[in-house]
DRENLUM-285439 format. One record per residue (C-alpha): y, x, z. Coordinates in steps of 0.02 Angstrom, whole numbers, always signed. Example, Ala and Ser with C-alpha at 12.3 -4.5 7.8 and 13.67 -1.06 7.14 Angstrom:
2
SITE      yy      xx      zz
SITE    -225    +615    +390
SITE     -53    +684    +357
//
This chain:
465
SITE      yy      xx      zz
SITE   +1451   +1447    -399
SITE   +1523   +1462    -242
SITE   +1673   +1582    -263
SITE   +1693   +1501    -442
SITE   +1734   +1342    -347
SITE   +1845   +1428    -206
SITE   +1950   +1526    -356
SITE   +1975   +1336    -431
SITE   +2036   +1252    -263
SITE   +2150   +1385    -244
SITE   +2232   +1373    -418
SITE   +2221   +1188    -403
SITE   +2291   +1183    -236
SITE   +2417   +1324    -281
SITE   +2475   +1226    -439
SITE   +2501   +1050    -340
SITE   +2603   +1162    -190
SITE   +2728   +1207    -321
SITE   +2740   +1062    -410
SITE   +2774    +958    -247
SITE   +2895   +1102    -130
SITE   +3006   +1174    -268
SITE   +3064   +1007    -313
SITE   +3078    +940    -132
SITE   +3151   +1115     -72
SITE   +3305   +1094    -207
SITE   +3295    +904    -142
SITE   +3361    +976     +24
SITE   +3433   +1107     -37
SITE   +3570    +957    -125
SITE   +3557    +831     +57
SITE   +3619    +971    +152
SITE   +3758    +997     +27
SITE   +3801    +811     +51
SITE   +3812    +793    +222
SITE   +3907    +948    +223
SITE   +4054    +851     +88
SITE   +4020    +676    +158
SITE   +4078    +766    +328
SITE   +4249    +851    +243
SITE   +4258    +676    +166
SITE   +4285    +588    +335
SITE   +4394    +715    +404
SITE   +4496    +707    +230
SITE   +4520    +489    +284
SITE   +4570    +525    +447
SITE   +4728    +594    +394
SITE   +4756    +457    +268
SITE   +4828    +333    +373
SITE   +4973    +443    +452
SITE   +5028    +534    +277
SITE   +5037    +333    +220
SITE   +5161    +304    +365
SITE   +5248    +482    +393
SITE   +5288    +634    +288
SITE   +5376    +697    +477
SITE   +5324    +885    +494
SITE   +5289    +874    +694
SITE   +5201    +710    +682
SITE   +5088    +760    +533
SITE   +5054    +911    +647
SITE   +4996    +830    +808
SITE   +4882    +698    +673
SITE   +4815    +875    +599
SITE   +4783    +952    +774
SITE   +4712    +782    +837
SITE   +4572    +790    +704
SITE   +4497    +931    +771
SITE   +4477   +1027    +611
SITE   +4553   +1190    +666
SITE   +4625   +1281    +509
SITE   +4483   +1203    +398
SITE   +4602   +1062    +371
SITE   +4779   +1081    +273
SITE   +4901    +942    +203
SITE   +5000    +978     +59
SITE   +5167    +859     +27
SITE   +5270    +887    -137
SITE   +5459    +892    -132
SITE   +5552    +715    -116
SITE   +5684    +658    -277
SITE   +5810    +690    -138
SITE   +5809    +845    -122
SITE   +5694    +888      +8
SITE   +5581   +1034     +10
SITE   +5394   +1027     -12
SITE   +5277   +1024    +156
SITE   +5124   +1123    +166
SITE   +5030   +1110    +363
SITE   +4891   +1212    +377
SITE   +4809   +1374    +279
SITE   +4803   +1347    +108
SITE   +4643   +1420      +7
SITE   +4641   +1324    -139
SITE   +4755   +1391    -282
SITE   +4903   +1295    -326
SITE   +4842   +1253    -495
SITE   +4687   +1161    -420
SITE   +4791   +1072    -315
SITE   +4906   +1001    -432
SITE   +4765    +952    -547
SITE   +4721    +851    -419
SITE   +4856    +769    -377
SITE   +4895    +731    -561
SITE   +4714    +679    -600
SITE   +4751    +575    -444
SITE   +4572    +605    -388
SITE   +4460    +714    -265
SITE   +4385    +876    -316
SITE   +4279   +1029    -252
SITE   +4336   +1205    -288
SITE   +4230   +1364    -235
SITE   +4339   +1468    -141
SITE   +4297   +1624     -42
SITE   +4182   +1604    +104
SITE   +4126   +1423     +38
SITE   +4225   +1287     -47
SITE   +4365   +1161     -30
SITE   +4378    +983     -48
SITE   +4544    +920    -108
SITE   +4573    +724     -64
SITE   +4728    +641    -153
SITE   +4815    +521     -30
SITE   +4964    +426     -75
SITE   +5135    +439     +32
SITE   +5256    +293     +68
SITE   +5367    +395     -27
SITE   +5236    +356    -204
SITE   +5213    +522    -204
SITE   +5030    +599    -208
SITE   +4986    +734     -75
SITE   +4832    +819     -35
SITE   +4727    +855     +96
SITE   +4630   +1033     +77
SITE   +4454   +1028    +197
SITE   +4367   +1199    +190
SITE   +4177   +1195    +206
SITE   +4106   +1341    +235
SITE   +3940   +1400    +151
SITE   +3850   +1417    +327
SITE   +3875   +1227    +338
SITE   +3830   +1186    +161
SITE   +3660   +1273    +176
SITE   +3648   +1212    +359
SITE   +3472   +1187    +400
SITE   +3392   +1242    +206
SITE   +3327   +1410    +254
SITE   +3210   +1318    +396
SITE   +3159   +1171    +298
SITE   +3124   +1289    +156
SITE   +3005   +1383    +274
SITE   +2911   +1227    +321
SITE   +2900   +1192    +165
SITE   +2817   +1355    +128
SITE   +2704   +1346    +291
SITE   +2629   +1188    +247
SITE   +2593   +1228     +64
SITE   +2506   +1412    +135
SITE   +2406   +1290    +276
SITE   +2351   +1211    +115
SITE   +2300   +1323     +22
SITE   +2198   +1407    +168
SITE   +2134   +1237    +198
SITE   +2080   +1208     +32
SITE   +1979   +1382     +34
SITE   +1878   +1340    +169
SITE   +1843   +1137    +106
SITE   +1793   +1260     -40
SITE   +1695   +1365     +45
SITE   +1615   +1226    +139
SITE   +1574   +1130      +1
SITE   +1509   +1267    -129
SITE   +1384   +1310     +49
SITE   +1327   +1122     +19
SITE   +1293   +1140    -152
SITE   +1239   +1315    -155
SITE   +1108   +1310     -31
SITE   +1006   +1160     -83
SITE   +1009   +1240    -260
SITE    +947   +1400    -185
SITE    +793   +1296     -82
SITE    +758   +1220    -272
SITE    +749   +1397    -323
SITE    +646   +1445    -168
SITE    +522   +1320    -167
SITE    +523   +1326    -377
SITE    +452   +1501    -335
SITE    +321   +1473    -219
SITE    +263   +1329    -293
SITE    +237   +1447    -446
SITE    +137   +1561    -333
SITE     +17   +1444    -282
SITE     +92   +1379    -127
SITE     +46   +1187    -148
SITE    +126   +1118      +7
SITE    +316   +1182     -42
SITE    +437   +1033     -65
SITE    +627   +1018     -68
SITE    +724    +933     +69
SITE    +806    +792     -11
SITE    +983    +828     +25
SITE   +1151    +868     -27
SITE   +1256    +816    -170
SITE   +1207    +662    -276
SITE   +1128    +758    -418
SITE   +1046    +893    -310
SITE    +943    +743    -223
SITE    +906    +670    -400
SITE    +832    +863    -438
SITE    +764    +891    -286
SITE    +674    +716    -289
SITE    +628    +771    -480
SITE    +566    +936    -400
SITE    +439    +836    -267
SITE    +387    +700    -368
SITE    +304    +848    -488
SITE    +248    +947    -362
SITE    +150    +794    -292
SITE     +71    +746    -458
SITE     +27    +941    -460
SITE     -58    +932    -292
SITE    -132    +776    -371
SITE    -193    +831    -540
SITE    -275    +984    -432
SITE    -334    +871    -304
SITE    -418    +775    -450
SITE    -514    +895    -516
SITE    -591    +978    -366
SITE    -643    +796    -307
SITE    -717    +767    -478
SITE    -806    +925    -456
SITE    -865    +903    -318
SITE    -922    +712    -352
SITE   -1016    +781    -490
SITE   -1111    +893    -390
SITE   -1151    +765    -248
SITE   -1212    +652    -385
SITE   -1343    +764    -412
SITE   -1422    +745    -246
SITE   -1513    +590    -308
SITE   -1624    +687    -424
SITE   -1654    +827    -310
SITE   -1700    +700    -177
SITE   -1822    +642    -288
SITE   -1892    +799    -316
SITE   -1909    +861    -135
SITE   -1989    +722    -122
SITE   -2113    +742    -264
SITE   -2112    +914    -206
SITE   -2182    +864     -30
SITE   -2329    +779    -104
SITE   -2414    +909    -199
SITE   -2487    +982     -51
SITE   -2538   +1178     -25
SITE   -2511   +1304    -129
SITE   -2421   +1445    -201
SITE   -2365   +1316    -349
SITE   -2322   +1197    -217
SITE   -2224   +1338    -109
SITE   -2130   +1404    -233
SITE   -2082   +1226    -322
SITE   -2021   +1176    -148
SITE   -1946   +1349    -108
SITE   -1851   +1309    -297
SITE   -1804   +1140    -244
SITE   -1738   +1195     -79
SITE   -1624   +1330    -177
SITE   -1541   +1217    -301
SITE   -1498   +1110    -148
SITE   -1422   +1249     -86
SITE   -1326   +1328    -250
SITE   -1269   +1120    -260
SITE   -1212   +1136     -62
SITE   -1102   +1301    -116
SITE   -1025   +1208    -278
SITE    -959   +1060    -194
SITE    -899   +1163     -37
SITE    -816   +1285    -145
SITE    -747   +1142    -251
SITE    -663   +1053    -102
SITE    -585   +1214      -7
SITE    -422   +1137     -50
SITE    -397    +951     +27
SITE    -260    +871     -61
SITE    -269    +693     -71
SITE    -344    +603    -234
SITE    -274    +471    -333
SITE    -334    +272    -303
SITE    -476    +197    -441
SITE    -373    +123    -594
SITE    -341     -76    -574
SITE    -432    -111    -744
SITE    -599     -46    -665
SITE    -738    -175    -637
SITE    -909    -229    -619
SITE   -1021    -339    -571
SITE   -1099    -277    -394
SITE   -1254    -369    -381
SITE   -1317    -297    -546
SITE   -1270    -119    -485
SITE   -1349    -165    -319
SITE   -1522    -209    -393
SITE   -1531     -68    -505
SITE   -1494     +65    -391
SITE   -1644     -30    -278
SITE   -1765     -19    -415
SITE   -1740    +162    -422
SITE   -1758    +209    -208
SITE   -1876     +59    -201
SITE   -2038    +198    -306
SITE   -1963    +316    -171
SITE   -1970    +185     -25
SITE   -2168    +142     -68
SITE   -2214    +345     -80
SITE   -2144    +362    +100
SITE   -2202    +193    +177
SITE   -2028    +106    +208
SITE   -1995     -62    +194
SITE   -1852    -114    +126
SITE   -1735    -279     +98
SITE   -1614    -342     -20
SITE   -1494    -493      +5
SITE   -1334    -566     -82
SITE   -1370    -521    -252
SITE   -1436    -681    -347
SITE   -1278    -713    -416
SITE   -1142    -601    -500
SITE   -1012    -513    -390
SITE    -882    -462    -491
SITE    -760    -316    -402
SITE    -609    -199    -444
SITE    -733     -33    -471
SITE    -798     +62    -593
SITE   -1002     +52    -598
SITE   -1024    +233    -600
SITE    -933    +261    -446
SITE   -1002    +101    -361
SITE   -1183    +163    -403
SITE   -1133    +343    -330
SITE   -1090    +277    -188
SITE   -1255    +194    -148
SITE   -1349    +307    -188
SITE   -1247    +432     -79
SITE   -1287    +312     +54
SITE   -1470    +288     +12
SITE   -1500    +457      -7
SITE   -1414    +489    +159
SITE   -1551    +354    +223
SITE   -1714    +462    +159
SITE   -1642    +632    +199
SITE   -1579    +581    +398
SITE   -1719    +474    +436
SITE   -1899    +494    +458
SITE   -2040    +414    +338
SITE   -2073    +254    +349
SITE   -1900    +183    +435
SITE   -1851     +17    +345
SITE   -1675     +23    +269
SITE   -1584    -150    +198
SITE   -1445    -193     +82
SITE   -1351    -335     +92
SITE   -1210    -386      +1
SITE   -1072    -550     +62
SITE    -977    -606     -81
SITE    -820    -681     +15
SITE    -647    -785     -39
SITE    -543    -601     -42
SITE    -661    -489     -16
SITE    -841    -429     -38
SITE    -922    -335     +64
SITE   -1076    -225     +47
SITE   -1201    -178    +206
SITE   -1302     -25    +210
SITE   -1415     -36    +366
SITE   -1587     +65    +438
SITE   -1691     +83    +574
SITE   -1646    +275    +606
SITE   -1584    +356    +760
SITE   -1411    +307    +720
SITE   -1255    +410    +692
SITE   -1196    +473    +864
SITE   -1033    +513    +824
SITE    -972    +407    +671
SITE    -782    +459    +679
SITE    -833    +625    +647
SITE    -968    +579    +513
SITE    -816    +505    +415
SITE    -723    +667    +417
SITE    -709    +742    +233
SITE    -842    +881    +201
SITE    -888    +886    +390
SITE   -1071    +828    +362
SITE   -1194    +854    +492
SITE   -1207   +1046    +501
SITE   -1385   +1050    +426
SITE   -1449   +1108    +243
SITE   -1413    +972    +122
SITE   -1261    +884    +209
SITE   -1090    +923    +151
SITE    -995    +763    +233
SITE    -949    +718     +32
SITE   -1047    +554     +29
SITE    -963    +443    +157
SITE    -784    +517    +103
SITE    -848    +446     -96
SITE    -893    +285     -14
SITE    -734    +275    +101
SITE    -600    +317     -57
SITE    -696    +201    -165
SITE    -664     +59     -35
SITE    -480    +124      +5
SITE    -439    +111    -182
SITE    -462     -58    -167
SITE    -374     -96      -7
SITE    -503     -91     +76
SITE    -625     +22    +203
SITE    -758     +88    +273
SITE    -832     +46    +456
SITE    -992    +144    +548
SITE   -1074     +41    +667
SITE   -1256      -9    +739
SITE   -1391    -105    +636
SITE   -1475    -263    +680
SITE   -1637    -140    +629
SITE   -1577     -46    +768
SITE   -1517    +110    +666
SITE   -1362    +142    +569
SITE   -1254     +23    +492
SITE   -1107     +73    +350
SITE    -981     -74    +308
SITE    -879     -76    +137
SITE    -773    -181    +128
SITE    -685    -176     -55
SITE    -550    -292     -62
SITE    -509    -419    -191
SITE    -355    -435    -308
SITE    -261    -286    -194
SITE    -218    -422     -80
SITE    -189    -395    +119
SITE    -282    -532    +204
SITE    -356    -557    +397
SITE    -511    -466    +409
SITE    -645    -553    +529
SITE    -699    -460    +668
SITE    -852    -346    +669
SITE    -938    -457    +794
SITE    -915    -599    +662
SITE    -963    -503    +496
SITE   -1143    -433    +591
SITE   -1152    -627    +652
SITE   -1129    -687    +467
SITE   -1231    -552    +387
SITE   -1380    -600    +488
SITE   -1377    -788    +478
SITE   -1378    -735    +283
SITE   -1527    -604    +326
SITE   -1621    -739    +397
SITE   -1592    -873    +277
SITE   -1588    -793    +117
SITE   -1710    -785     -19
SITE   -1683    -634     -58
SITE   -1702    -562    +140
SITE   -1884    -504    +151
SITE   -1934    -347    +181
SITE   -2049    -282     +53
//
């Protein structure tokens, strides 16, 4: 592409050169020509005015001699009706012939004559007769000047052709090299390099490709991303059960049936540890929840405490429940609303030690609603880093999945996901899950925990059971 482009510059730029300097060299090829007669011309009048007056041979001479023309200028007088001879000052080139056409056409001429050409001016005498004046003009003064305009001419159209190479060369560079970075990230992306994108750059339709190029890489990344998040949502989902069964599985007492049914227990937990770690080895980031998703909270809420509620009475724990008397309708899908509670519940019964209280409360507010998940646990010491995305805590059973599930199902909404302290005096997780998409002022912490409790304390609904 690039040469193909420099060979059509140079044809192009070749083909307007001659079209513009032959034209313009002949131009002053024909001005020189002109000045050269236009200066014969006025040499030719000069002598006018005495050959109207005189035909006297010394006086004509001294007018001849006067006008500086050396032997370039020469007068010829015909013979008088009385008798006189013809008068002929200065050297003669032209033939007779020529001159007496001349004078009988009564008008000037040119005649090519060796070493240039003549110009032969009719003047009239006070006699009536006609004679002429004969200015040579050499051919060095006719092409006066031609040869170096010719070879300006030919510089400038060279300096453009040489300049139109290298705009050539500079511009098939610009459009050559972002084609060969499509090419070059085209390839790796095809070898599995996720992360290769195209600088958006260049000429107008390269951008539009390259753009093209990124946009599908992204929804790549994103279809990829997809899946292993599904995956490993999946997997995390199953937690709940086995929860329930290292739970059972802790009641049966001694054994070798009770050893080996918690020794099974403890390696599925494992097996499901190494599916959703090996699912998520890749981090891309996952798409937002749909915006026709929705259900109604409190329901979710009260299942999903029916079901940890059995749980709650096998270990001793009391538990609470506020907020959900009346529907709370909000932009997410039940099944990933319910995972995330339980993710958080189960977080409660596998961090915390038998018999800690736990409480759920849910505020159902103008733009937003927001769900609390507090205990009376030791507390998260370092809740930036409990947010992190399959960090966990480092022990058996804790990949780091469940917060992340409970933070992008808030995010998808607008909204997010705070760790804080408990008015129990354990841990506290905030979602907020915003309503409608909308941005609005978020009250501060200090005000939420101040609102949530004046709702603990009043509420029906906040007993612990």
């Amino acid at each position: 592409m690039r040469w193909a482009l420099v060979k059509v510059c140079v044809a192009v730029t070749t083909m307007v050169v001659v079209a513009f300097a032959v034209p313009l060299g002949l131009v002053v090829k024909e001005m020189a020509r002109d000045r050269a007669f236009s200066g014969a011309e006025r040499e030719a009048a000069a002598i006018a005015p005495a050959l109207s007056i005189t035909s006297d041979r010394e006086q004509l001479e001294r007018v001849v001699a006067s006008a500086g023309a050396d032997d370039g200028l020469a007068v010829h007088i015909p013979a008088a009706g009385d008798g006189a001879a013809a008068l002929d000052l200065g050297r003669q080139r032209a033939s007779d012939q020529d001159i007496a056409a001349v004078r009988e056409l009564g008008r000037a001429s040119t005649t090519e004559v060796a070493g240039g050409s003549t110009l032969l001016q009719p003047t009239a005498l006070s006699s009536g007769e006609i004679a002429v004046v004969e200015v040579f003009v050499p051919e060095a003064e006719v092409s006066n000047g031609v040869a170096t305009a010719w070879a300006v001419l030919a510089g400038v159209g060279v300096a453009l052709v040489v300049g139109s190479v290298a705009v050539a060369d500079r511009l098939g560079v610009r459009m050559v090299r972002p084609a060969r970075r499509l090419v070059d990230s085209a390839h790796d992306l095809g070898e599995g390099q996720l992360g290769a994108r195209v600088p958006e750059e260049g000429p107008k339709e390269l951008r539009l490709a390259a753009v093209a190029f990124n946009a599908m890489a992204d929804q790549v990344v994103q279809l990829l991303a997809n899946e292993r998040e599904l995956a490993a949502d999946l997997s995390h989902r199953l937690r709940t059960p086995l929860t329930v069964l290292r739970l059972n599985a802790a009641s049966l007492g001694d054994g070798p049936a009770a050893e080996q049914t918690r020794a099974a227990v403890e390696q599925l937990e494992r097996e499901v540890d190494t599916i959703i770690r090996t699912a998520r080895e890749a981090k891309p980031q996952t798409a937002a929840v749909g915006p026709g998703a929705g259900c109604d909270a409190a329901e979710v809420v009260r299942e999903r405490m029916a079901f940890w509620s059995a749980l709650a009475e096998d270990e001793g724990r009391k538990w609470r429940v506020a907020g959900v008397e009346r529907p709370v309708r909000i932009p997410v899908a039940r099944a990933d609303l319910a995972a995330a509670l339980d993710a958080l519940l189960g977080n409660v019964f596998r961090h915390t030690a038998e018999g800690t209280a736990f409480a759920v409360d849910v505020h159902n507010g103008e733009d937003a609603v927001i769900v609390l998940v507090s205990d009376a646990g030791p507390g998260i010491a370092d809740p930036e880093a409990a947010m992190a995305r399959g960090r966990g805590s480092g022990h058996d059973g804790s990949t780091g999945l469940g917060l992340d599930i409970v933070r992008r199902l808030a995010e998808a909404t607008g909204g997010d996901v705070r760790i804080g302290s408990s008015v129990l005096g354990g841990t506290e997780v905030r979602i907020w899950i915003q309503l409608g998409g909308r941005d609005v002022r978020r009250p501060t912490r200090k005000g939420h925990r101040g609102a949530m409790r004046r709702r603990r304390q009043t509420g029906p609904a906040s007993v612990f059971k």
